[in-house]
N, C-alpha and C positions, 0 to 999 in steps of 0.2 A: 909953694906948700898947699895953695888952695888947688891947684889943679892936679896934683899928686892924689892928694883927700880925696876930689872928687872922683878919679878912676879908682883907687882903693875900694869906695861906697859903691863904684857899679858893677867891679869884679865881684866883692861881697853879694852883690844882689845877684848877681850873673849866678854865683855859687848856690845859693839857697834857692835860686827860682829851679836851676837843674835838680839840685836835691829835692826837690819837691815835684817834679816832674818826675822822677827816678822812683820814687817813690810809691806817687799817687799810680805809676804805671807798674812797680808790685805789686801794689793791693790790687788794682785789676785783675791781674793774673792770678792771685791765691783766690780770689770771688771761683775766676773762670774755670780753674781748677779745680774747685769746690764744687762748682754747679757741673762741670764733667765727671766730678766720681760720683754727686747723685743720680747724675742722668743715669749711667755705668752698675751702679748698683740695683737701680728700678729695672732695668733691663734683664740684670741678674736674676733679679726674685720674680719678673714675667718667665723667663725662661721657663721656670720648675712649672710651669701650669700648660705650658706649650709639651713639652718634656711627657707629662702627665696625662695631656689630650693624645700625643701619639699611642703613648702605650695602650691606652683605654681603646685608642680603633685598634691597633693590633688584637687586642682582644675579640675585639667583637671580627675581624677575619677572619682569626683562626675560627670562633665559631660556625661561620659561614663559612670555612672548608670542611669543618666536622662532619654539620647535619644537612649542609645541602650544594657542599662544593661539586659532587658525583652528579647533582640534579642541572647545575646550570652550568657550572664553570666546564663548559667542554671543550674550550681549545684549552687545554692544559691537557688534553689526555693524548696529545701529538707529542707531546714532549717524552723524551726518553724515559726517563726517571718513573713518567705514569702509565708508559706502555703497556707493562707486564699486567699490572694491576690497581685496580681503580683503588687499593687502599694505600697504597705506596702516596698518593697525592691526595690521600683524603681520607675522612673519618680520624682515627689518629694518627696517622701517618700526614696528612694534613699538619694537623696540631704543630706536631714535632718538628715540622719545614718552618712556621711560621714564626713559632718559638723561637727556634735555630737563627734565624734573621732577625729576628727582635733580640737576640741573644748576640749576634756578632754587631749591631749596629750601636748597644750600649757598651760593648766590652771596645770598639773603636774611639767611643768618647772616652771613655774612662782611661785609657791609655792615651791618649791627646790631651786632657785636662787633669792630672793628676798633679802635677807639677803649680798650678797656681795657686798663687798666692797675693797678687796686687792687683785691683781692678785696671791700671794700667798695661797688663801685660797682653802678649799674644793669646793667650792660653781661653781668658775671660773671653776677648773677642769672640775667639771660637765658639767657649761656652752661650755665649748669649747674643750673635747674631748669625750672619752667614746664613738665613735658615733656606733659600733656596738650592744651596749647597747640601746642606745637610739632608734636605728631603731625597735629592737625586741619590745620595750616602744609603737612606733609609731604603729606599725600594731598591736599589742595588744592592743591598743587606737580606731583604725578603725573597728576591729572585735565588740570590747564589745555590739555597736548598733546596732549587726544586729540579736542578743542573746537576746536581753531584750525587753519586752513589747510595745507594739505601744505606751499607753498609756504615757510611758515616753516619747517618740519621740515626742510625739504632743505637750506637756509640754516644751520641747524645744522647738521645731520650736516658742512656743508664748514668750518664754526667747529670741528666736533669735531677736524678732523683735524690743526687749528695747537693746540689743546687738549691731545690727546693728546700734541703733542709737546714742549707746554711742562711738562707732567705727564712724560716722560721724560728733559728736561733736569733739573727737580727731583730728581727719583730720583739722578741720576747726582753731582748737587751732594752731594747726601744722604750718597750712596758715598763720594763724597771726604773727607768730614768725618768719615766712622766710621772711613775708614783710617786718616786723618791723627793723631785720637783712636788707634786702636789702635798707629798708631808712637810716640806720645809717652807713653803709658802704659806699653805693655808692654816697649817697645824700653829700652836703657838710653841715659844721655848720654853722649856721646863721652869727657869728665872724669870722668863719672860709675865708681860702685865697683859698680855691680851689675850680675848674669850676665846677666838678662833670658832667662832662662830658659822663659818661657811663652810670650815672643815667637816665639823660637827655636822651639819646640816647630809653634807657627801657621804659622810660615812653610814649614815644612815640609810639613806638612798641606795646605795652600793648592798648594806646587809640586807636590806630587805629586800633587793632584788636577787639576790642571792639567794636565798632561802625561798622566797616566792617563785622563784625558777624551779629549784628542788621540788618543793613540794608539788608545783603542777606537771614534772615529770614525773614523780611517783602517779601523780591521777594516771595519769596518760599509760603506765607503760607496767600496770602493775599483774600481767601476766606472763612479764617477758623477764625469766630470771638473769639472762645477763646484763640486761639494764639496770634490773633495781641494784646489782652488785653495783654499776658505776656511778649510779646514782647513789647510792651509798656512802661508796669510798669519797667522792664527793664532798658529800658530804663532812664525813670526820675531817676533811684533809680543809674545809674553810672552818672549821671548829679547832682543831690545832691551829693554823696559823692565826685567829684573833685568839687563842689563850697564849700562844709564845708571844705576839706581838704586845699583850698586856702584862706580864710577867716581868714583874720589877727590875729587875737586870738586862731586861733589852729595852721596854718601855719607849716601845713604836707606835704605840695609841690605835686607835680604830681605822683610822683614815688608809691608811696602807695596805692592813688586811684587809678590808672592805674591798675597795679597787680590786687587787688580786684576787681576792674570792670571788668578785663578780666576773672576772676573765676566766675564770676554771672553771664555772659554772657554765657560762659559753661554751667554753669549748666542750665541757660534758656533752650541751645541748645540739650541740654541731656535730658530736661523733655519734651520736644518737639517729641525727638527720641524716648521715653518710650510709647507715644502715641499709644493705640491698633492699627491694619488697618482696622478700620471699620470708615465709612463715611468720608466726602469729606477732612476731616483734613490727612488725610495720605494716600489719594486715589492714590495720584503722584506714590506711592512705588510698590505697586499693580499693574500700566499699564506697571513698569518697568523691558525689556527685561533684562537684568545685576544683575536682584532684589537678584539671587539665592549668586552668587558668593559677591556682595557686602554685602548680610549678611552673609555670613562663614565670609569674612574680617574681618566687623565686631563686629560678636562672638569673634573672636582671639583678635580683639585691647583691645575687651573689659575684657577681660581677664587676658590680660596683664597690664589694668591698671588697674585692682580691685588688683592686687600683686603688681605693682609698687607702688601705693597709701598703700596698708601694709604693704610695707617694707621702704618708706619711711617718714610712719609717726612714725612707730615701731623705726629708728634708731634715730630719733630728739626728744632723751629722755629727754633734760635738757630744752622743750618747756613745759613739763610736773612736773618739779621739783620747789618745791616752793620757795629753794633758788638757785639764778642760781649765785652769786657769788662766791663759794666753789672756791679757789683753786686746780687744777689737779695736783696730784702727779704722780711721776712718775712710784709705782707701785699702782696707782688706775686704775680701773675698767675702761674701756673706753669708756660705756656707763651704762646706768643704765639694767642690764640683766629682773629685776622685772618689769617693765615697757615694754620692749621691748616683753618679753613673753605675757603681760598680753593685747598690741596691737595685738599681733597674735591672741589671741584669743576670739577678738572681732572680729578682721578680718573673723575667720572662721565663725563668726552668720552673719557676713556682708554678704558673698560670698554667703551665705545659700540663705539669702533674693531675691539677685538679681538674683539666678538661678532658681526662683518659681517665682518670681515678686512680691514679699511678700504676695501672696497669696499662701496657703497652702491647701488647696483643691480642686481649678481647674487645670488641667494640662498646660505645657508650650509648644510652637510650637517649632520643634526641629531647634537650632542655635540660637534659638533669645537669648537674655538676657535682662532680668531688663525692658518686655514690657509690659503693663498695667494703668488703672488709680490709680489703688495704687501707681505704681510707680512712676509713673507723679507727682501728687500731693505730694510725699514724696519729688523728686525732688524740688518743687515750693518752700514748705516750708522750704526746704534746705537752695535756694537761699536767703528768706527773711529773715528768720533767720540771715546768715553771714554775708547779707550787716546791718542788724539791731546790729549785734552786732559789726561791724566795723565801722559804726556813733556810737553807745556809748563808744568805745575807742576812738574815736576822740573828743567828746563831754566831756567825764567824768572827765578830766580834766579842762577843762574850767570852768563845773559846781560849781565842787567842791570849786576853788578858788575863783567863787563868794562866795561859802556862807562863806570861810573863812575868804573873806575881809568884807563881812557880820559882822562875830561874832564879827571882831576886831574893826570894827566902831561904833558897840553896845558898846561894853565895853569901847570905849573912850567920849562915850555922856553922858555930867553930869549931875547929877539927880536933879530933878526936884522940886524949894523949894513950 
């Protein structure tokens, strides 16, 4: 009996020392794997800044085949494609190669990455390493247009131009979803017990810059009757949206109209700046000694926000996603890659447009960006566009539950003997 006992007591231990051996070497593995999907996810959120540096030299090349690829870049003019004519590989025919390559090198990620969905899979990999691959991808991307037929370049450039404005539809979506965020965070709830005090603070900031915009383009521009008309309408159109956005029945508070007023306000002052220098509207620019170095400045600013504006509408993926409730795991994907690629690569037909002026046959003055009445008027219609669609997110609601207190007041009126 005792020596029965005691093999019982050492299988028993044999048993529990395994089980705890078994054990302690899962919890290893859920650590290891834990510290693999953060390593996996940090690599993710590096990526979009790699992603972002590309784009931004592509930028600055196509620049450098715009205003001075003709000057230095001469063995390109052996190449077939540049034979004919030096604008075929330069100036915007330039651009539109560049573009074009920045344009099929996003549309090949976005179609290789659209499909993920777990930091474990192939797809991520792709996304977020591989990059000596992906570089030789990239200049094999830039090359292919300067190989292939004008006639396909012109084809894009007129793809570019519904590109660019699916790339400023994005943006504006983008806009919407940071306000809507900024009213639900910083704003308080109507029940709710707090001052919302920083909301307060933004909104203010936002009108007055608004209005402080306004009024020093009226200074500026108060001989040039199509200005003051846009500067104008402007106007009323940030004075409707904080009276509808106050108005009891929608009861959106300042914060939202504020923001949006201060983007329309830009972009007024940006279609203003698109303005050619011809005649008395932008004569000011012309008498001015500082005129050379205030436009390199701002070439550069502008530059930098055509890629800030891509990369930060590129990373606010879930503004774009039709359910935005999903619970995040914690080895899910930490933004959407297929979405993110698929804004780069409207961004590249964007950046195309602004560095021609969305014309494709006349030449651009070198340093400018995005100057012209095409551009102008693309501007105007921007503006009115996104205040027209931020009164029918303010309105669409209210509509609606007229007509559904409509339906339900029909269906309770009794018929008629």
């Amino acid at each position: 009996m005792s020596l029965s006992s005691e093999t019982s007591k050492d299988s028993g231990a044999e048993y529990y020392a395994r089980n705890g051996a078994i054990s302690k070497l899962e919890e290893l593995n859920v650590i290891k794997q834990s510290d693999d999907i953060h390593v996996q996810g940090k690599q993710s959120r590096r990526a979009r800044y790699i992603y972002g540096f590309i784009f931004f030299a592509t930028n600055l090349v196509a620049w450098v085949f715009r205003d001075y690829g003709a000057k230095f870049l001469h063995p390109l003019h052996n190449l077939r494609a540049c034979k004919t004519d030096q604008d075929e590989c330069f100036h915007a025919g330039g651009v539109l190669r560049v573009s074009f390559g920045c344009f099929i090198f996003f549309v090949i990620m976005f179609a290789t990455t659209s499909g993920a969905r777990k930091l474990h899979e192939f797809q991520n990999t792709w996304h977020s390493r591989w990059w000596i691959l992906k570089l030789v991808l990239y200049f094999a991307s830039l090359i292919v247009p300067f190989i292939i037929p004008k006639s396909f370049v012109l084809v894009y450039g007129e793809l570019a131009r519904i590109g660019a404005g699916i790339f400023l539809l994005l943006q504006l979506i983008s806009m919407l979803e940071f306000i809507a965020w900024c009213n639900s965070n910083w704003m308080p709830h109507p029940q709710s017990k707090k001052c919302g005090f920083s909301g307060l603070i933004l909104a203010t900031i936002s009108f007055l810059a608004s209005f402080g915009g306004i009024i020093m383009m009226y200074a500026s521009n108060s001989t040039c009757i199509f200005n003051i008309f846009t500067i104008t309408w402007t106007a009323i159109l940030v004075k409707v949206m904080m009276g509808i956005s106050l108005h009891s029945k929608v009861n959106e508070g300042l914060l939202s109209s504020g923001i949006m007023g201060s983007y329309i306000v830009y972009l007024c002052w940006s279609a203003i700046q698109s303005e050619p220098q011809t005649g008395k509207c932008q004569a000011h620019w012309r008498s001015n000694k500082d005129s050379d170095w205030i436009t390199i400045v701002g070439f550069l600013i502008a530059i930098c926000s055509i890629v800030m504006a891509t990369f930060s509408t590129g990373i606010d993926t879930r503004s774009f996603q039709f359910r935005k409730d999903q619970v995040q795991l914690e080895d899910d994907i930490p933004y959407n890659y297929g979405i993110f690629h698929f804004v780069f690569a409207m961004g590249s037909m964007y950046f195309a447009m602004l560095f021609i002026s969305w014309d494709l046959k006349h030449p651009t003055r070198e340093w400018s960006m995005d100057v012209g009445w095409a551009s102008t008027w693309i501007k105007i219609i921007n503006e009115w566009f996104a205040a027209s669609i931020y009164l029918w997110k303010l309105l669409s609601p209210v509509m609606s539950k007229k007509v559904e207190d409509g339906e339900e007041s029909a269906q309770h009126v009794p018929p008629s003997v």
